[in-house]
SEDRENDO-35538 format. One record per atom (N, C-alpha, C): x, y, z; residue in one letter. Coordinates in steps of 0.001 Angstrom, whole numbers, padded with zeros to 6 digits, always signed. Each point is the difference from the previous one (the first is absolute). Example, Ala and Ser with C-alpha at 12.3 -4.5 7.8 and 13.67 -1.06 7.14 Angstrom:
BEGIN
+013190-005690+007800A -000890+001190+000000A +000900+001200+000000A -000350+001050-000720S +000820+001190+000060S -000770+001090+000730S 
***
This chain:
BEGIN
-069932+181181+069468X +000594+000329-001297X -001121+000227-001020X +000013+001187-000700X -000897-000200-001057X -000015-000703-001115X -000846+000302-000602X -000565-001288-001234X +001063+000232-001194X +000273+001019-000174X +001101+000807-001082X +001474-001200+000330X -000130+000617+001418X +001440-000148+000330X +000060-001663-000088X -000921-000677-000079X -000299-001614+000276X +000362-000630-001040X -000665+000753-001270X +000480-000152-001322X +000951+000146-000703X +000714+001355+000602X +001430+000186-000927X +001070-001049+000842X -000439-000578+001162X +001423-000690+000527X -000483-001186-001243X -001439-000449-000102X +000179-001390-000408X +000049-000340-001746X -000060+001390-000095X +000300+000545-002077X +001893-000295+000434X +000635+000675+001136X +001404+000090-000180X +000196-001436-000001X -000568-000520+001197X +000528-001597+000326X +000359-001113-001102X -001580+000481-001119X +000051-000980-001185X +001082+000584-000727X +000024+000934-000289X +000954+000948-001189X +001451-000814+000575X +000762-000007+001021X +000594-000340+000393X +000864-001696-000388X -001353-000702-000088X -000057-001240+000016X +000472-000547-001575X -000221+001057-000901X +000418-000280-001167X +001279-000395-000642X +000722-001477+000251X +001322+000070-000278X +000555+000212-001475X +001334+001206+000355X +000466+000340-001267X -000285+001109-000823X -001453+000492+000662X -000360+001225-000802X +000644+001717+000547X +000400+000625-000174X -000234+001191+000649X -000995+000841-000059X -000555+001248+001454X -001193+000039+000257X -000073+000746-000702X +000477+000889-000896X -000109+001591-000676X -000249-000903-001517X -001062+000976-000814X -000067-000506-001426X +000946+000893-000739X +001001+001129+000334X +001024+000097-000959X +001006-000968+000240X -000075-000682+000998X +001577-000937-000239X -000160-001587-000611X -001410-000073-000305X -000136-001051-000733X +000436-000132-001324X +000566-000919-000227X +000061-000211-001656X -001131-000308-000789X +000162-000280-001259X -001158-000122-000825X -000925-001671+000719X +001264-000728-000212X -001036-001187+000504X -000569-000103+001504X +000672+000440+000798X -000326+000257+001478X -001554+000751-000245X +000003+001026-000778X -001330+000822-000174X -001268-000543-000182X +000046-001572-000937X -001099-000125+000145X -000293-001431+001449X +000797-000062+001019X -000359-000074+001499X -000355+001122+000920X -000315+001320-000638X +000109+001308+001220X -001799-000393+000262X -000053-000256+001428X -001636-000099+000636X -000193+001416+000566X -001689-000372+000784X -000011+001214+000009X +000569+000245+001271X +000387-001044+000797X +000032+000000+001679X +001980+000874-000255X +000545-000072-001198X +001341+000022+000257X -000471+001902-000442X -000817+000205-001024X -000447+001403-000014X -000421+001032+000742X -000950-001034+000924X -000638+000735+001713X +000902+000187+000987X +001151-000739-000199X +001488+000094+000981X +000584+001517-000724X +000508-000271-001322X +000417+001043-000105X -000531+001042-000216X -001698+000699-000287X -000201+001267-000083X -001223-000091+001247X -000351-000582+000901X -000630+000312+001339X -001325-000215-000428X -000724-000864-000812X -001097-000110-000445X -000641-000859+001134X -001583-000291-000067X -000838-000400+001450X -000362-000906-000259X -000172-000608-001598X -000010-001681+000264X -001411-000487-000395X -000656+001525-000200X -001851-000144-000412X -000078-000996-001534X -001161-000373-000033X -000561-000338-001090X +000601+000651-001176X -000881+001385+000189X +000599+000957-001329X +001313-000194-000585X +000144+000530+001082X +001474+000466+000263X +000699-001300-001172X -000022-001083+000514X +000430-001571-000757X -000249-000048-001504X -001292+000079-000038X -000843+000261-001443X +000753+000427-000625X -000127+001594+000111X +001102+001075-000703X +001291-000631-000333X +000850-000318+001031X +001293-000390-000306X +000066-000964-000926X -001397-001167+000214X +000625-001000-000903X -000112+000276-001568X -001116+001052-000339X -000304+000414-001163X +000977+000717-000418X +000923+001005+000693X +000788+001064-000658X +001254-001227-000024X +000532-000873+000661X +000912-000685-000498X +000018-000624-001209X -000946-000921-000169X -000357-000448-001127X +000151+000797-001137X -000719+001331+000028X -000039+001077-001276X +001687+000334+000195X +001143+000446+000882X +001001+000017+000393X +000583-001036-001186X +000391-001082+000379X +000885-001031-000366X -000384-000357-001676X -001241+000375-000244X -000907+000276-001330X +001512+001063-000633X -000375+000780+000527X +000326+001399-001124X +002100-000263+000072X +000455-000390+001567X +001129-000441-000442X +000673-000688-001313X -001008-001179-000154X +000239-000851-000734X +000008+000427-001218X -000886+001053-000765X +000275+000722-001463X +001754+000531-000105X +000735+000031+001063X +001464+000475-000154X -000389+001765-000481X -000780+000464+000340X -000190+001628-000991X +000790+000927+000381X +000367+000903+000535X +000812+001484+000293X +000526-000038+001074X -001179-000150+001032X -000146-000067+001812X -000624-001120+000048X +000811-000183+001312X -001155-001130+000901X -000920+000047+000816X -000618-000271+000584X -000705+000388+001037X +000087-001144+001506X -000260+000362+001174X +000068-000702+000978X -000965+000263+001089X +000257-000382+001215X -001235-000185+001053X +000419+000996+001110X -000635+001218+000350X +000597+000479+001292X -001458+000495+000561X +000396+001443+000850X -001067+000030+001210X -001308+000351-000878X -000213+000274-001084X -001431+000248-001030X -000593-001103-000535X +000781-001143+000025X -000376-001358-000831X -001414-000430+000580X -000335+000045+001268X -001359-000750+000363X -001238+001508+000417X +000328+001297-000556X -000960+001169+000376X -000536-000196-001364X -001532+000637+000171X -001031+000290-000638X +000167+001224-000564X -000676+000094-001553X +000679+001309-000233X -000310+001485+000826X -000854-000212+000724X -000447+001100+000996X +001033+000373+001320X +000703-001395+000403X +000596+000143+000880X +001837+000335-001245X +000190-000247-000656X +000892+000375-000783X +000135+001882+000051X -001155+000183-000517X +000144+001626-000824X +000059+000614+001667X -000019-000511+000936X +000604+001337+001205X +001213-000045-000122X +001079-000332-000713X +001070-000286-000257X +000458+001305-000872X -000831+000601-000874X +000022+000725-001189X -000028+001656+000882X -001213+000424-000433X -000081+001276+000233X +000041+001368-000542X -000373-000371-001784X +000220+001008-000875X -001193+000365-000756X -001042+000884+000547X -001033+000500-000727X +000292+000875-000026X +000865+000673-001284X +000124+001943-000275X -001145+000304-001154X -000422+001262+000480X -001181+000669-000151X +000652+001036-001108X +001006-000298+000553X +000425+001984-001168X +000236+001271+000514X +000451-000322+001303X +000396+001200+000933X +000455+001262-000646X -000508+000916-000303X -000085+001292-000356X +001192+000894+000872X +000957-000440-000114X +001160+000967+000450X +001357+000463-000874X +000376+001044+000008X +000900+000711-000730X +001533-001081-000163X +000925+000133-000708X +000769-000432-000962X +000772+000082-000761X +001504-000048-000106X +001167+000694-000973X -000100-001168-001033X +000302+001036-001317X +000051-001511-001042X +000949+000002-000217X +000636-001645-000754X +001415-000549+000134X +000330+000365-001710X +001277+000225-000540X +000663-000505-000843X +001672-000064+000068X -000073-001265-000059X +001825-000224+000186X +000936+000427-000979X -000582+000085-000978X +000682+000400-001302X +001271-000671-000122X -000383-001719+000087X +000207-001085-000726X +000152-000869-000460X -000264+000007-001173X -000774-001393-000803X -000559-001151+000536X -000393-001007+000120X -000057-001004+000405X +000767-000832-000516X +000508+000061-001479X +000956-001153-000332X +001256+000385+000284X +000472+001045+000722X +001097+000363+000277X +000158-000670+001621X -001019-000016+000446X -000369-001071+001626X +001082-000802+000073X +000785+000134+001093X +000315-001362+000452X -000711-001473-000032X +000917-001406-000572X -000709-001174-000120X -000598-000372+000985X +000437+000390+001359X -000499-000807+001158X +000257+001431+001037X -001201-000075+000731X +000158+001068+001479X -000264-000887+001181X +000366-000274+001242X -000322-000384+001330X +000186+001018+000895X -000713+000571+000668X +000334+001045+001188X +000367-000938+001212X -000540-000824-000199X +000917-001343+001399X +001745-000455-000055X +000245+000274-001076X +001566-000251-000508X +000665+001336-000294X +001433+000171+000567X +000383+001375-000338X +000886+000040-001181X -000294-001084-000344X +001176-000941-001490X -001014+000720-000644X -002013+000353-000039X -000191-000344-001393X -000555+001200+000374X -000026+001053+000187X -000866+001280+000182X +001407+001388-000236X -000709+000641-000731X +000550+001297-000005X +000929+000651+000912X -000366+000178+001657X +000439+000551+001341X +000674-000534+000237X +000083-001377+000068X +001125-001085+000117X -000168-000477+001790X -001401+000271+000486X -000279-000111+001053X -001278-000975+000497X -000463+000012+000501X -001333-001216+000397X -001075+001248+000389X -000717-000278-000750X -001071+001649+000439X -001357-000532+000372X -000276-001820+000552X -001220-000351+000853X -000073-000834+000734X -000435+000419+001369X -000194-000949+001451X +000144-001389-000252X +000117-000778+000637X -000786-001438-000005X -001600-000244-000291X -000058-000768-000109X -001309-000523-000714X -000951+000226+001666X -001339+000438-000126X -000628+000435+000911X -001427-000809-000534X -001018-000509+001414X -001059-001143-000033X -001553+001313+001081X -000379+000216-001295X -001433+000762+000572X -000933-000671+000648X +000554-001640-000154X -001420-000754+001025X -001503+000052-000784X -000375-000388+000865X -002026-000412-000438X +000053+001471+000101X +000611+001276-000403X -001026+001251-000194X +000443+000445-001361X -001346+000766-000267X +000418+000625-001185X +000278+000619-000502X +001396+000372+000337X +000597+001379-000098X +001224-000233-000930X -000019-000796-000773X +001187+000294-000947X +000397+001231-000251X -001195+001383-000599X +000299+000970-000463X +000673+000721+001026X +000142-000432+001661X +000698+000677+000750X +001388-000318-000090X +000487-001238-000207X +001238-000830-000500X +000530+000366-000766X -001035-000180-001437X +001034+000759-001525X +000522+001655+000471X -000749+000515+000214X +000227+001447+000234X +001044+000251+001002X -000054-000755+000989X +001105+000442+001047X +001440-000641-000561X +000052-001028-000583X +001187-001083-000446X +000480+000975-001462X -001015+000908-000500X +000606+000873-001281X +000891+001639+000901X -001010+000238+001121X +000925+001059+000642X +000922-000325+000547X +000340-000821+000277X +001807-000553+000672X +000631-000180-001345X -000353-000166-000955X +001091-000618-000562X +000198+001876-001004X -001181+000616+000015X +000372+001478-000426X +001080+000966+001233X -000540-000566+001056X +001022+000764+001040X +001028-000564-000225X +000590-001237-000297X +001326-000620-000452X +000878+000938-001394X -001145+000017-000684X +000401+000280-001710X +000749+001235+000293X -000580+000805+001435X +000264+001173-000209X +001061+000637+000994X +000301-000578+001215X +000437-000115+001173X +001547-001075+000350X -000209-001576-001015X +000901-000673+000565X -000427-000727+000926X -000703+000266+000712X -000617-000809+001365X -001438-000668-000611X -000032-001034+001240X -001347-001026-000467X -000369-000274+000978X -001466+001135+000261X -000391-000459+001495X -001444-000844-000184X -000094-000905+000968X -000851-000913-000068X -001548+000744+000732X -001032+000239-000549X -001486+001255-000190X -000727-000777+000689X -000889+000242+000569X -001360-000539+000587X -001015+000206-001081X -000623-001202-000008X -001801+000213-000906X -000549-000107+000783X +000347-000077+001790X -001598+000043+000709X -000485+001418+000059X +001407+001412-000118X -000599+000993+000097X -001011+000285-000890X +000110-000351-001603X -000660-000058-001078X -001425-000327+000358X -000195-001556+000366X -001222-000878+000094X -000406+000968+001450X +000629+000413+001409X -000948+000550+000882X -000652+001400-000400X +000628+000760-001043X +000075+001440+000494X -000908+000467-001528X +000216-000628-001105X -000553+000813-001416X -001272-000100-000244X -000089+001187+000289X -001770+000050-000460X -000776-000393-001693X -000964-000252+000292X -000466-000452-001786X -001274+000414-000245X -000027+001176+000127X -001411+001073-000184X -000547-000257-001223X +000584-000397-001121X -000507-000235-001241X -000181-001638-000590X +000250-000931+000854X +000076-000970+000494X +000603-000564-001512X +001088+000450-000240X +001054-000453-001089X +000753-001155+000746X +000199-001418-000759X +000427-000876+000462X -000996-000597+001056X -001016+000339+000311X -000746-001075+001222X -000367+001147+000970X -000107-000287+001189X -000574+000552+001166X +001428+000242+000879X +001546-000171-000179X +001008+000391+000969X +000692-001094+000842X +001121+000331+000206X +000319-001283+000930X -000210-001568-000714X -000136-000891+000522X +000155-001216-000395X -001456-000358-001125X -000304+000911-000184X -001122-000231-000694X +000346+000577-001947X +001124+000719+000648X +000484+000327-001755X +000379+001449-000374X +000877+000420-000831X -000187+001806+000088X +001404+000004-001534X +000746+001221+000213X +000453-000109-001585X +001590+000459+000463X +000643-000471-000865X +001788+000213+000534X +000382+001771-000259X -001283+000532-000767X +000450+001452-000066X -000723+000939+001531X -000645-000562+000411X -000681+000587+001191X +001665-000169+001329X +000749-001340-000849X +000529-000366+001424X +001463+001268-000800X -000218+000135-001006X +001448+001222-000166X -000704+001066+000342X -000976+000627-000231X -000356+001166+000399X +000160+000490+001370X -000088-001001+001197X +000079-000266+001299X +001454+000622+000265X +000906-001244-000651X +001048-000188+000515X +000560+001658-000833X -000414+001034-001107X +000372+001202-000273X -000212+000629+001812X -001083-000005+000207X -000582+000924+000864X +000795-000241+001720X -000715-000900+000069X +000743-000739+001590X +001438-000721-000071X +000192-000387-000566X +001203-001103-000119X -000328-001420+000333X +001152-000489+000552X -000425-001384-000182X +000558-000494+001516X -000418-000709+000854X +001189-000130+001185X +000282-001565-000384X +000850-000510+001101X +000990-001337-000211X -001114-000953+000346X +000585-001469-001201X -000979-001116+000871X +000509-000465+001267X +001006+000219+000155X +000728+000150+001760X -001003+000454+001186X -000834+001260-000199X -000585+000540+000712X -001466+000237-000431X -000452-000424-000772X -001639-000144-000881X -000250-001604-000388X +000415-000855+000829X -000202-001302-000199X -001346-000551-000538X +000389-000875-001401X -001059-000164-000469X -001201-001317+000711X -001232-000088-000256X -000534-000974+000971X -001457-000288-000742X +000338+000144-001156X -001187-000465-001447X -001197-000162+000621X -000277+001147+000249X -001270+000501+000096X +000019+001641+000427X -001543+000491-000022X +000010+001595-000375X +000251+000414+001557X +000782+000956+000467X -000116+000551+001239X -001376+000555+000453X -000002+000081+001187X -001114+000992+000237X +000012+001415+000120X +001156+000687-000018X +000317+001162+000360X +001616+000210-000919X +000504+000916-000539X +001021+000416-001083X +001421+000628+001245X +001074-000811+000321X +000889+000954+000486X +000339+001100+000276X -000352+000656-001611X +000617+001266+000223X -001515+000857+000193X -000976-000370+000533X -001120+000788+000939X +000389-000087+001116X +000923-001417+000550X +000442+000225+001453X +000917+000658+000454X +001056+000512-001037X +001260+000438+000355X +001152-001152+000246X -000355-001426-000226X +000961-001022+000173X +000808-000234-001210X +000201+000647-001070X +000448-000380-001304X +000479+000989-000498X +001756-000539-000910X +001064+000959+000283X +000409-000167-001722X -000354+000764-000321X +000599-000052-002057X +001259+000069+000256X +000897-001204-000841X +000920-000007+000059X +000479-000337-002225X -000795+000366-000917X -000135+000138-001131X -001218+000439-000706X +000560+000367-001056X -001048+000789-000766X +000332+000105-001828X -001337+000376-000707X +000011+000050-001017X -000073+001340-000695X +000093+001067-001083X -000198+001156-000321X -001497-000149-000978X -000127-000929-001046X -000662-000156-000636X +000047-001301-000586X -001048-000124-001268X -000025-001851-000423X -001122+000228-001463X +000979-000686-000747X -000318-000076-001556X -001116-001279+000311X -001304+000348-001141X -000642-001320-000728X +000108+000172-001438X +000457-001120+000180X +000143-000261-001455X -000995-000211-001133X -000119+000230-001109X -000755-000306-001206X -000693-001617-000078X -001244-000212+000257X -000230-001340-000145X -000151-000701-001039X +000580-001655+000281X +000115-000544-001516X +000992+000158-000281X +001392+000708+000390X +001063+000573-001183X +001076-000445+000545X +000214-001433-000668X +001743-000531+000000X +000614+000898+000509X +000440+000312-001268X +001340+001184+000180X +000368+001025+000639X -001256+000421+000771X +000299+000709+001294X +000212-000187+001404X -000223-001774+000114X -000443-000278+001315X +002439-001370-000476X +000138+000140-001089X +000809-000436-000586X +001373+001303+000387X -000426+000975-000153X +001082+000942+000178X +000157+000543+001270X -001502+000165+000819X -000235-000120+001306X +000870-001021+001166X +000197-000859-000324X +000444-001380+000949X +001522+000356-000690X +000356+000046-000813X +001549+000343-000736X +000618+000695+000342X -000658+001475+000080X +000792+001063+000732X -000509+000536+000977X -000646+000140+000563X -001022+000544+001238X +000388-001006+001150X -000268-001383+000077X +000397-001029+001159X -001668-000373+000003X -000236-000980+001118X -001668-000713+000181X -000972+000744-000131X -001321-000493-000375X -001197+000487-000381X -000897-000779+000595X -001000+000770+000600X -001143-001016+000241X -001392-000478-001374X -000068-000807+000151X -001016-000455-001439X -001406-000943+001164X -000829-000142-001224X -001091-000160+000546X -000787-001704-001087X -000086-000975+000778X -000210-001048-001044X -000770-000819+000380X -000653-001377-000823X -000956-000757+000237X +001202-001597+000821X -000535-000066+001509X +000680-000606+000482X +000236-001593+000115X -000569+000104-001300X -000761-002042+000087X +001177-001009-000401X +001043+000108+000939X +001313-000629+000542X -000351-000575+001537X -000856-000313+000531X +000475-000317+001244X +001253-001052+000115X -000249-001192-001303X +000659-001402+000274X +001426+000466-000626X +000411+000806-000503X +001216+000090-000869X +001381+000158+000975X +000969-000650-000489X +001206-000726+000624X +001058+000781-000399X +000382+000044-001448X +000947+000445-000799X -000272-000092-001681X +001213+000529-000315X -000170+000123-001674X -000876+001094-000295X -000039+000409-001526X -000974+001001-000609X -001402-000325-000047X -000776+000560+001080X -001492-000410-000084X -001359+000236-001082X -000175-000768-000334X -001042+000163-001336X -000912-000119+000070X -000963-000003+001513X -000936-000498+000136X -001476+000927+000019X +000915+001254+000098X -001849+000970-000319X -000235-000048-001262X -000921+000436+000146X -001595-000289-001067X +000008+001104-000655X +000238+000070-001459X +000522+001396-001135X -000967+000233-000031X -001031+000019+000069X -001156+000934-000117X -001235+000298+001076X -000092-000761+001232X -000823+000132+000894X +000861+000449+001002X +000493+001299+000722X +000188+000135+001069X -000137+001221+000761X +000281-000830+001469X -000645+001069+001137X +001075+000404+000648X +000636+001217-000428X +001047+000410+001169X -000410-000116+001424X +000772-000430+000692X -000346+000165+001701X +001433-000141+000943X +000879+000438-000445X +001293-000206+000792X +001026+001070-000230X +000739+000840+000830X +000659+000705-000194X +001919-000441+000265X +000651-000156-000743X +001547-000592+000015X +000955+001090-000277X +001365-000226-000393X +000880+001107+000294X +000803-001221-001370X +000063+001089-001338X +001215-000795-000991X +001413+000737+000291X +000476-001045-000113X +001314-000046+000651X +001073-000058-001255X -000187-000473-000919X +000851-000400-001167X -000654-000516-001484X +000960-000067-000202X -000524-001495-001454X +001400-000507-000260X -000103-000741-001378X +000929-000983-000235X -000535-001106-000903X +001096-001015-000451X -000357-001002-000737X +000460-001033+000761X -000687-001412-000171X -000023-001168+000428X -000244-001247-000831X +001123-000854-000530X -000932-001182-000628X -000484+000710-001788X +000667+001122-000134X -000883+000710-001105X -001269+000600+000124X -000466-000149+001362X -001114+001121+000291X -000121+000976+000370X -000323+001461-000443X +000532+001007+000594X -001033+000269+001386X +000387+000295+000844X -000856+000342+001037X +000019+001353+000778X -001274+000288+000851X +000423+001388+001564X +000072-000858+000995X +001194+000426+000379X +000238-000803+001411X -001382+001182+000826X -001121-000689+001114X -000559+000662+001125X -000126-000733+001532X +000155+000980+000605X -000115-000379+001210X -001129+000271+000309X -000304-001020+000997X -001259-000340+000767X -000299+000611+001424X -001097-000466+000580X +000217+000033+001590X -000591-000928+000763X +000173-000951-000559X -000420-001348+001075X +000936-000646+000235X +001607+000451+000694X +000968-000341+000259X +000475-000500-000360X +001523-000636+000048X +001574-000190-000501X -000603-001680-000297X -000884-001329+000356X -000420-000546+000074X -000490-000573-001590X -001140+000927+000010X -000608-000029-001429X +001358+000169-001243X -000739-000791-001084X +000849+000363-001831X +001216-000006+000684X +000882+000681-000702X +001421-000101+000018X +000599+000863+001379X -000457-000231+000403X +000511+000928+001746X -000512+000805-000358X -001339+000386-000019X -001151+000684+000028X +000178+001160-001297X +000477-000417-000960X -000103+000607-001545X -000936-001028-001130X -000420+000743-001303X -000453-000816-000906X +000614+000383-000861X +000249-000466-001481X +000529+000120-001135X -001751+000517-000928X -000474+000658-000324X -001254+000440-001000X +001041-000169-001587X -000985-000370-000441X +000815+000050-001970X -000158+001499-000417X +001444+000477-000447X -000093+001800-000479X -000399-000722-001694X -000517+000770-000489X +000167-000156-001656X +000924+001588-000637X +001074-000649-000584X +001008+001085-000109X -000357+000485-001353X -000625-000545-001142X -000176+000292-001220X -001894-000365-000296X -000447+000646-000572X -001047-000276-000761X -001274+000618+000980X -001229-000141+000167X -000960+000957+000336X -000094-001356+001572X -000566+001008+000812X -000260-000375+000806X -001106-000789+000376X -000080-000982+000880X -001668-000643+000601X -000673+000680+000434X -001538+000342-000618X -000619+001015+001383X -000974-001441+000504X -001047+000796+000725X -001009-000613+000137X -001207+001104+000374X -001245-000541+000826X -000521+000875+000656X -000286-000314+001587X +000028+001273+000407X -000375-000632+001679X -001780+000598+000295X -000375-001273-000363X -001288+000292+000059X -000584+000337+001196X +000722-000180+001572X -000522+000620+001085X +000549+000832+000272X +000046+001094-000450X +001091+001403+000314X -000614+000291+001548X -001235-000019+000388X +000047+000278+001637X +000015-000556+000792X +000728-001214-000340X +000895-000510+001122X +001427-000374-000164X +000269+000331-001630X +001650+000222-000210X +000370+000966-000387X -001013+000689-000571X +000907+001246-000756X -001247+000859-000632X -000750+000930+001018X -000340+000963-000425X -000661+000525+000936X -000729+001178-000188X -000692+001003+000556X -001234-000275+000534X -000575+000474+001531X -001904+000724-000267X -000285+000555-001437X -000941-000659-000897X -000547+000694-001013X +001074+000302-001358X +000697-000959+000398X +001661-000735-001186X -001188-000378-001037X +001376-000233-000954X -000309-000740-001256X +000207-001414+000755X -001466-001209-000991X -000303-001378+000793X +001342-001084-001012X +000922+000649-000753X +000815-000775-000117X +001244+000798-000041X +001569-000857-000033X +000950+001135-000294X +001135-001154-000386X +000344+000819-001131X +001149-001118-000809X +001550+000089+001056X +000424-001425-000156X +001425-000046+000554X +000776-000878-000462X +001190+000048-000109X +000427-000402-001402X +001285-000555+001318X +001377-000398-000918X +001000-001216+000031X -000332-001489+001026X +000909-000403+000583X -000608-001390+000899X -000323+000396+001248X -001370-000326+000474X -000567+000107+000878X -000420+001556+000426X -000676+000653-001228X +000230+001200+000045X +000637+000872+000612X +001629-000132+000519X +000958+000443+000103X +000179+001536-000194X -000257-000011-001351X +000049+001616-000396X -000651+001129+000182X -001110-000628+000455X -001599+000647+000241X +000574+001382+000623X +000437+000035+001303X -000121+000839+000957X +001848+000161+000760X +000449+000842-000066X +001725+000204+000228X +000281+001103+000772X +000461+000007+001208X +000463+001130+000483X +001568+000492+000563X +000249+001340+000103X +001486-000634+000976X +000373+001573+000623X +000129-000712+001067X +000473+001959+001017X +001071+000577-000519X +000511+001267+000004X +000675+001018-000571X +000899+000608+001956X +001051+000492-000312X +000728+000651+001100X +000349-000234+001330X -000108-001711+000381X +000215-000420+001152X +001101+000763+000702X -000287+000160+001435X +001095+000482+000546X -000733-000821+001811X +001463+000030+000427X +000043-000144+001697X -000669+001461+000660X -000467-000279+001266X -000054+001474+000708X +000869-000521+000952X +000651+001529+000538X +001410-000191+001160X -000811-000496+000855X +001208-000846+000954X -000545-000098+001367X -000363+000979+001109X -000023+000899-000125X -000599+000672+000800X -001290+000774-000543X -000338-000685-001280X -001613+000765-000436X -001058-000594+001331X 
***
């Protein structure tokens, strides 16, 4: 038996031994929480029991049960990021856009923003326009870093929905095996990083085939399907708006009448549970994560964008966060002082302003003309 395997029986054995507790830290109550060890943590997210590994946990709990205790917006809690280093964290991410230089329809809805509906959910057919559910289940990119293959594919299903009625569930491994990054916008390709407009431009050209048959496996292929002839488009996009950066009210009328958008933000949530999160930093940040907004709404008197994630149904609220919208008055910017590794170009400007929570607003996109191809394309 190996040494791994030696350890997780005898992390389960103790975890086990704990009378009264349950092994998962969402089903604890508040006082149960401060008994969660780490042996009942290594049971439930498969951790090895190292030194580090311990260290980490015991420090992020502590800071954990810390920030609970202020009662503020959100809470925060312990899952599979609580004992990683921030190095081993950011393969989680996957959002260095460069500024991909590709063509573009511009949006105007022609209207208002205060004419907006109070509340949008594209997950509820109670609170959306269509009166339909226009996005997959919550989807987990793993240790690679391909969010921007995620946001982008999770915004073309829900445009092939907007437009079609149907909601077919997309592959991002075709994305992460097959898109080239000649201008090395977003990173070097594949799990290493690339931009959600490279992944619409794709899906204009080739289409998109099923995660049925392009199974994802978070990491970069070695070879692209459709060089082999094994990969069968079964959706597609016509075109895809970016939006104006920085600008409420377009990314406001965008999500209102259009349906999901992909946005681009500073991801420094690993620990967050629920509630409206307040925890980025208004003036220092580094975009590096690509998500899909799904809504907004009010809560508690806070107005918020509902976004979805991709570190599965697990994470935040079954794998959503609440970000704070500000509905009146000027917006937060900040600066992202490493634009080349969140947000900018070879030979970019060395800073670039991004403005609402978690620079949210910075960067917005969303496909145009989804349609099915027949079965017999």
């Amino acid at each position: 038996m190996s040494l791994r395997a030696v350890l997780v029986l005898a992390i389960t054995a103790a975890a086990s031994a704990v009378p009264g507790v349950p092994l998962r830290w969402r089903d604890l109550g508040a006082t149960e929480r401060g008994r969660y060890t780490y042996e009942l943590f290594a049971t439930e997210f498969g951790k090895d029991g190292s030194a580090g590994s311990r260290a980490r946990f015991a420090a992020e709990l502590a800071r954990v049960q810390a920030h609970n205790a202020l009662n503020l917006s959100w809470t925060e809690g312990m899952n599979q990021f609580s004992d990683m280093t921030p190095e081993e964290f950011g393969a989680f991410k996957g959002k260095v856009f460069r500024g991909a230089d590709v063509s573009h329809l511009k949006f105007d809805s022609g209207v208002p923003t205060k004419e907006l509906p109070a509340e949008i959910d594209w997950r509820d057919a109670s609170k959306n326009p269509s009166k339909g559910v226009a996005v997959t289940p919550v989807k987990n990119q793993g240790g690679c870093g391909s969010c921007w293959a995620f946001s982008s594919t999770e915004s073309v299903e829900s445009a092939v929905y907007m437009q079609t009625g149907k909601l077919p569930t997309l592959a991002p491994q075709e994305f992460v095996d097959c898109i080239p990054n000649p201008n090395s916008c977003g990173g070097s390709g594949g799990c290493q990083g690339s931009t959600e407009e490279y992944g619409f431009a794709w899906a204009m050209i080739y289409g998109m085939a099923s995660d049925a048959t392009y199974n994802y496996t978070a990491r970069t292929g070695t070879e692209c399907l459709l060089n082999k002839g094994g990969r069968t488009p079964v959706a597609g996009i016509s075109n895809f708006v970016k939006l104006p950066g920085n600008d409420y009210d377009s990314l406001m009328q965008a999500i209102a009448t259009v349906g999901p958008v992909s946005i681009s933000v500073d991801a420094s949530w690993g620990a967050y549970e629920k509630g409206v999160y307040k925890g980025c930093k208004a003036t220092s940040t580094t975009i590096d994560h690509a998500v899909q907004l799904v809504g907004y709404g009010t809560e508690a008197g806070e107005d918020y964008f509902l976004v979805r994630n991709s570190w599965g149904a697990s994470w935040g609220e079954g794998g959503y966060i609440k970000l704070p919208r500000t509905a009146t008055g000027p917006q937060t910017c900040g600066e992202d002082s490493q634009p080349g590794n969140g947000n900018g170009c070879k030979g970019g400007p060395k800073e670039q302003k991004v403005c609402g929570a978690c620079g949210m607003l910075s960067d917005s996109s969303f496909p145009t003309g989804g349609f099915l191809f027949s079965p017999d394309h």
